[in-house]
C-alpha positions, -999 to 999 in steps of 0.1 A, spaced: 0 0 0 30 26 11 46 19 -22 13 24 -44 9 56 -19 41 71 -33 37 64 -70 0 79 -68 20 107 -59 49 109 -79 25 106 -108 4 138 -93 35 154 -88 44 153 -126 3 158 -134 -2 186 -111 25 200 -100 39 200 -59 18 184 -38 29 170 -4 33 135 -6 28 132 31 -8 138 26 -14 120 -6 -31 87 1 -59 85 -23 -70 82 -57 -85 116 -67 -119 110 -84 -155 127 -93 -184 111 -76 -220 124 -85 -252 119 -62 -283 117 -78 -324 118 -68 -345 129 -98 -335 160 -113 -319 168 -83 -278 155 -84 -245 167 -75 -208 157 -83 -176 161 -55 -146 153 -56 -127 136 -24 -98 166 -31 -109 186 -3 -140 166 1 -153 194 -20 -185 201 -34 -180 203 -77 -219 209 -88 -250 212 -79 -282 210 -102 -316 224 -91 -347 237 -111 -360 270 -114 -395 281 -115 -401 269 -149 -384 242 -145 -351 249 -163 -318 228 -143 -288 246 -140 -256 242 -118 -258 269 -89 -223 261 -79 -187 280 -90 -161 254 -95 -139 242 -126 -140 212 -145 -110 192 -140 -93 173 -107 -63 191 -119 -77 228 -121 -92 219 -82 -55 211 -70 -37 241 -90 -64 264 -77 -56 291 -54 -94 295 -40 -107 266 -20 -144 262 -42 -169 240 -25 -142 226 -4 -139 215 34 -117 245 48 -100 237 84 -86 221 110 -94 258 117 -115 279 92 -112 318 87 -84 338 104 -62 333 129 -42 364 144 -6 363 139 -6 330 128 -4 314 160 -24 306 201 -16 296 233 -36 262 247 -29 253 279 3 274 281 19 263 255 24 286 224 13 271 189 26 287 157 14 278 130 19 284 90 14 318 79 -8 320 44 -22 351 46 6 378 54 20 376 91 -19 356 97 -32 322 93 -65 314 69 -83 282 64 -56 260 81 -30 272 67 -11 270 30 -23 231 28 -54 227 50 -82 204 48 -91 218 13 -60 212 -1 -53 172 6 -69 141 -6 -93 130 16 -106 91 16 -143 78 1 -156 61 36 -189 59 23 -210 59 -10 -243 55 -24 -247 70 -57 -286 71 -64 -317 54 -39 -340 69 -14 -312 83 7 -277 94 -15 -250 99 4 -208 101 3 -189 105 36 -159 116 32 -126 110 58 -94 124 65 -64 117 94 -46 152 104 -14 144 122 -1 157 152 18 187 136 6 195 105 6 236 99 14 241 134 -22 225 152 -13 201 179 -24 162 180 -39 137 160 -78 142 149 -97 120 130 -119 142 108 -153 135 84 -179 152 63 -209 134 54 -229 147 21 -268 135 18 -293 145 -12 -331 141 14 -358 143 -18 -356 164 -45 -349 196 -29 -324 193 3 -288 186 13 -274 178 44 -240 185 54 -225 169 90 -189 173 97 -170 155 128 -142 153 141 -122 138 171 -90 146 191 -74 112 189 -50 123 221 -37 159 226 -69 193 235 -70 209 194 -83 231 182 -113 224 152 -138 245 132 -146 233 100 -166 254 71 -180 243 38 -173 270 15 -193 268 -16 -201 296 -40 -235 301 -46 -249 315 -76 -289 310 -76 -293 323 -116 -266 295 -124 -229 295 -119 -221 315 -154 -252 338 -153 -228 369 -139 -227 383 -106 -249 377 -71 -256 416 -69 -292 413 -76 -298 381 -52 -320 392 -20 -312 379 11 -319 376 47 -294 365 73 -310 355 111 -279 372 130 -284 405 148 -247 412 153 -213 407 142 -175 403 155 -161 433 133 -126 431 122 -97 452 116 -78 460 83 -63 425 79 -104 408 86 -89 396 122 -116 400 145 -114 431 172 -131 409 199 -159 431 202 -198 420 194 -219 445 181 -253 454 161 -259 449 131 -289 480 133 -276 511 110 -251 494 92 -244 478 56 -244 446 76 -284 445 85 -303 421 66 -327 409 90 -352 414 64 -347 409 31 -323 431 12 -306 433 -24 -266 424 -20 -260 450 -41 -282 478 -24 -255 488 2 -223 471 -10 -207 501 -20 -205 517 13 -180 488 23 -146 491 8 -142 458 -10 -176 438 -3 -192 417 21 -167 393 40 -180 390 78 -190 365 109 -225 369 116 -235 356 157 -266 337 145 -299 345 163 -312 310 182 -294 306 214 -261 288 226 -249 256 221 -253 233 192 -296 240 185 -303 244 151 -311 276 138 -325 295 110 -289 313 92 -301 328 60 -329 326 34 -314 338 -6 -340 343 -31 -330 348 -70 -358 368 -87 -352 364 -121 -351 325 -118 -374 323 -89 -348 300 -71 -347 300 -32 -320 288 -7 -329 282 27 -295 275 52 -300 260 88 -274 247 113 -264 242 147 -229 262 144 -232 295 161 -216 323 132 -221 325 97 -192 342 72 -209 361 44 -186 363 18 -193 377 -17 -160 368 -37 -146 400 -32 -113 388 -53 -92 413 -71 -93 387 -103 -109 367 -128 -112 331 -122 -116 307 -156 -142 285 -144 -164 256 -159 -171 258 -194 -147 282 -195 -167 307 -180 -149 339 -166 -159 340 -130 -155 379 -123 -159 395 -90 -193 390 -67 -197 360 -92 -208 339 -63 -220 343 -23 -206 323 6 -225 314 37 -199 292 55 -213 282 93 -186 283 116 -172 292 148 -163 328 152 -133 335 134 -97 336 157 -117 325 188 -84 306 201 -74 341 210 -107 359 218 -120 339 253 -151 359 251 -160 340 216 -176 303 218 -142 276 220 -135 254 195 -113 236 218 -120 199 215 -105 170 235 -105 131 236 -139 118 248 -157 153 235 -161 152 199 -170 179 171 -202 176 151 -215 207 132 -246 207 105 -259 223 78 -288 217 61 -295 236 24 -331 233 13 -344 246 -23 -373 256 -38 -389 279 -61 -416 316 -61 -432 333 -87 -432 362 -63 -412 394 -62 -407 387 -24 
């Protein structure tokens, strides 16, 4: 097995370019799920989401997910689409934290800062395919990865999953574990897909109309790191606890939206209402639950074209983000909710996307 470990990867190495060949264990494949009209395709690099197809109000299926359309262009990329980002996701200040006095630092990929887990997180290794069932009542793919004690900085083993299910022809679940296999870790893991309700090459998300259940936010300093503060979201760009346009207030934010919503629905893990996007045009409606306390609204605010599927030129606000999550660099803000998890007290955190379809202007 070792040796048919290192040629997989000697042969990715001259397919792809560098890739680590520590974390290479798996053949990298596409693997579609499929109820009805309702399907999507992944890929175990990053245990990443690579389509999903939906109908509009007339019917019409298109792909509502940003993505490319080889294995290869998923590895070379430099923007983790529909991926699993972790074993911490967002920022983390300075690149490193203290956990029971001792000082972890950790790789620095964002400036002096750490984002995602670092320059070769969770999105960027081969996960393996613990689970599939391609089409039936109940399609599903589970997805698992090993992170070793070590890797970009993050202390102890942890045994790490997402689980993928199509429920009818309208709803996806998302559940991803996690447990410290010996030493107190650190772990908050985000799916971060790009939405685009009018379909992934129909332009930008500027018209979408959306409502997010979170009443405050942990604002954030010039480099997006958190201040530690919690505030209102009432008078600012950042209020959409009814339903506004994305584009109606962008422009009084200098780049776009890119912020931790606290979600409204009490503490711990209950499930909660996180946002509700509705595309006029197409009549398509996303409807986001979980049980993870923040939401990250993100509306690609990148500074260059992506060539996505089809060739399609993915400019910027092509596509929306709403990754659950902890709050962003809460292993140095002890007022935040901890992501601190130890042996005997594992990590579960849940997402469920629901779709459907209005006539309506609402």
């Amino acid at each position: 097995m070792a040796k048919i470990s290192v040629l997989l990867c000697f042969i990715i190495l001259i397919a792809f370019g560098f890739v680590d060949c520590r974390v290479v264990h798996e053949k990298i494949g596409i693997y579609e799920l499929k109820n009805g009209n309702f399907s999507a395709k992944f890929t175990n690099w990053g245990a990443s989401l690579v389509s999903l197809i939906v109908p509009d109000k007339n019917g019409q299926l298109a792909d509502v997910v940003l993505g490319y359309d080889s294995i290869k262009d998923y590895i070379n990329s430099s923007s983790p689409f529909g991926a699993i980002v972790g074993r911490v996701a967002n920022r983390i200040k300075d690149a490193q934290f203290t956990l029971n006095g001792n000082l972890y630092k950790l790789v620095a990929n964002e400036g002096h800062n750490t984002i995602h887990g670092g320059s070769r997180g969770f999105s960027r290794v081969a996960w393996r395919v613990s689970g599939y069932k391609k089409e039936g009542a109940v399609p599903y793919i589970q997805f698992s990865y090993r992170s070793f004690d070590g890797e970009q900085g993050f202390p102890g083993d942890l045994s790490v999953s997402v689980t993928y299910i199509l429920i009818g022809h309208d709803t996806m679940t998302v559940t991803m574990k996690a447990r410290a296999l010996n030493r107190p870790t650190p772990v908050n893991l985000a799916q971060h897909t790009y939405w685009n309700l009018g379909g992934h090459n129909s332009g930008d998300i500027l018209s979408h109309k959306i409502q997010i259940f979170g009443s405050h936010i942990t604002p954030v300093n010039r480099e997006l790191i958190p201040t530690g503060k919690i505030v209102p979201v009432t008078r600012t760009p950042y209020d959409f606890l009814k339903p506004h346009t994305i584009g109606s207030r962008i422009k009084e934010l200098p780049n776009g939206y890119d912020i931790n919503y606290v979600l409204n629905g009490g503490k711990g893990n209950k499930v909660k209402r996180a946002a509700v996007v509705h595309h006029k045009k197409s009549g398509r409606v996303l409807e986001l639950t979980t049980n993870a306390p923040g939401l990250q609204f993100y509306t690609s605010n990148w500074k260059k074209n992506f060539k996505g599927k089809g060739g399609h030129i993915y400019k910027p606000h092509a596509g929306l983000c709403l990754e659950t999550q902890g709050f962003p660099d809460a292993v140095n803000h002890p007022n935040f909710p901890s992501q601190i998890v130890r042996k005997g007290k594992p990590y579960s955190h849940s997402m469920q996307i629901k779709f459907s379809t209005t006539r309506s202007s609402a």
